[in-house]
N, C-alpha and C positions, 0 to 999 in steps of 0.2 A: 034853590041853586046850591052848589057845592065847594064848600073854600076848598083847593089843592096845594099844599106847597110838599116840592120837591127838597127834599133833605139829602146830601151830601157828606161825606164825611170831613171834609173843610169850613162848608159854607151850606146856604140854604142856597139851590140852584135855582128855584126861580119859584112863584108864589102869585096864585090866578084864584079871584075871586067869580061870581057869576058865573060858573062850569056849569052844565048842562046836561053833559054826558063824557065819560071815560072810557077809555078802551085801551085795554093791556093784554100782555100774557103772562101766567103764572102756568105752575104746576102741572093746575088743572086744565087748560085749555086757556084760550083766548076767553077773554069775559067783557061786559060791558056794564057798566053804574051809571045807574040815573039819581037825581037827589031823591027820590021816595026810597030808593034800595035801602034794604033791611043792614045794619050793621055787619063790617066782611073783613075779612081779613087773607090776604093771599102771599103768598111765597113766590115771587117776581122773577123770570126768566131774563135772560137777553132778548132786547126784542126792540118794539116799538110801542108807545104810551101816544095817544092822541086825545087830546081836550078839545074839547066843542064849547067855544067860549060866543053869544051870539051867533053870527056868522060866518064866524072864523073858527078857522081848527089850528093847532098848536100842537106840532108834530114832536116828538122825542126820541130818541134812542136812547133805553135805560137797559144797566149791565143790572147783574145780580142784585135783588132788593127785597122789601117788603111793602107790603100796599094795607094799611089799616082802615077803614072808614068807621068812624063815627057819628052818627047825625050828619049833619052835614057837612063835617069836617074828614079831609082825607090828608092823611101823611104818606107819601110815597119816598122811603130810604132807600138809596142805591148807592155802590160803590163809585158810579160814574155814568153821568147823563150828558147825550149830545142835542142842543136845539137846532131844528133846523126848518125849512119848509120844502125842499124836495124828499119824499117819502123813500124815493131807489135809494137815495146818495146814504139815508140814512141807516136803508136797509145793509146797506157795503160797510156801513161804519161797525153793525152789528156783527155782521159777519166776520171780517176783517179783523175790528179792536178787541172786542167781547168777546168773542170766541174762542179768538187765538194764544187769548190770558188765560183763559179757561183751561186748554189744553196746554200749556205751561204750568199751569197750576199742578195737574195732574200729573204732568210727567216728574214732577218734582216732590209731592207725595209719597208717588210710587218710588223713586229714589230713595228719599227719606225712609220707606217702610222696610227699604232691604238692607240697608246700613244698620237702623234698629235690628232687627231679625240677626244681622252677623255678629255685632255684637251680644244678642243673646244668646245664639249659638253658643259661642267662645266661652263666655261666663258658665255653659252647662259642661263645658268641656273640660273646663277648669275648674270644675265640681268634681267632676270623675279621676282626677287625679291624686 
């Protein structure tokens, strides 16, 4: 079996021993770990994280993170996790919360890139003087 705890950047989000099986997305695609899986490491997407604890499954919605396993230890870091047990509601939190920062993130990047950029404009112009 697999200890999981979910790390936060405040607090540890929650912490399940006896896991069974995992299922995320990263990068690469959706994946799944059983406790015999080979040591992994993945680059976490927005998405949905579900633990197969016994007979119960323990749904999540986790924004940008990392997923490292060792042995049979897994730390999952995210910027922000939702628990819940309807799968839709959690898929809309993803959509919705996760994504919409995402794309705030980015438009504010890209801002930030062009302000830099006019200031170095100016600096080469004022080299030419």
């Amino acid at each position: 079996m697999m200890q999981v705890t979910l790390i936060l950047p405040d607090k540890i989000g929650a912490q399940h021993h006896e896991v069974s099986k995992l299922k995320a997305e990263g990068l690469e695609g959706h994946f799944t770990l059983l406790p015999a899986h080979i040591d992994y490491v993945s680059v976490l997407v927005p998405g949905i994280m579900q633990l197969t604890i016994g007979n119960q499954e323990h749904i999540f919605a986790v924004d940008h993170g990392t997923l490292v396993k060792i042995g049979s230890s897994v730390r999952v870091s995210c910027r922000n996790a939702v628990e819940g047990a309807d799968i839709s509601q959690l898929h809309q939190v993803v959509e919705e919360q996760f994504k919409e920062i995402d794309d705030m993130e980015k438009k504010a990047r890209s801002a930030l890139i062009g302000l830099e950029y006019g200031v170095i404009r100016r600096f080469a112009e004022l080299g030419k003087e």
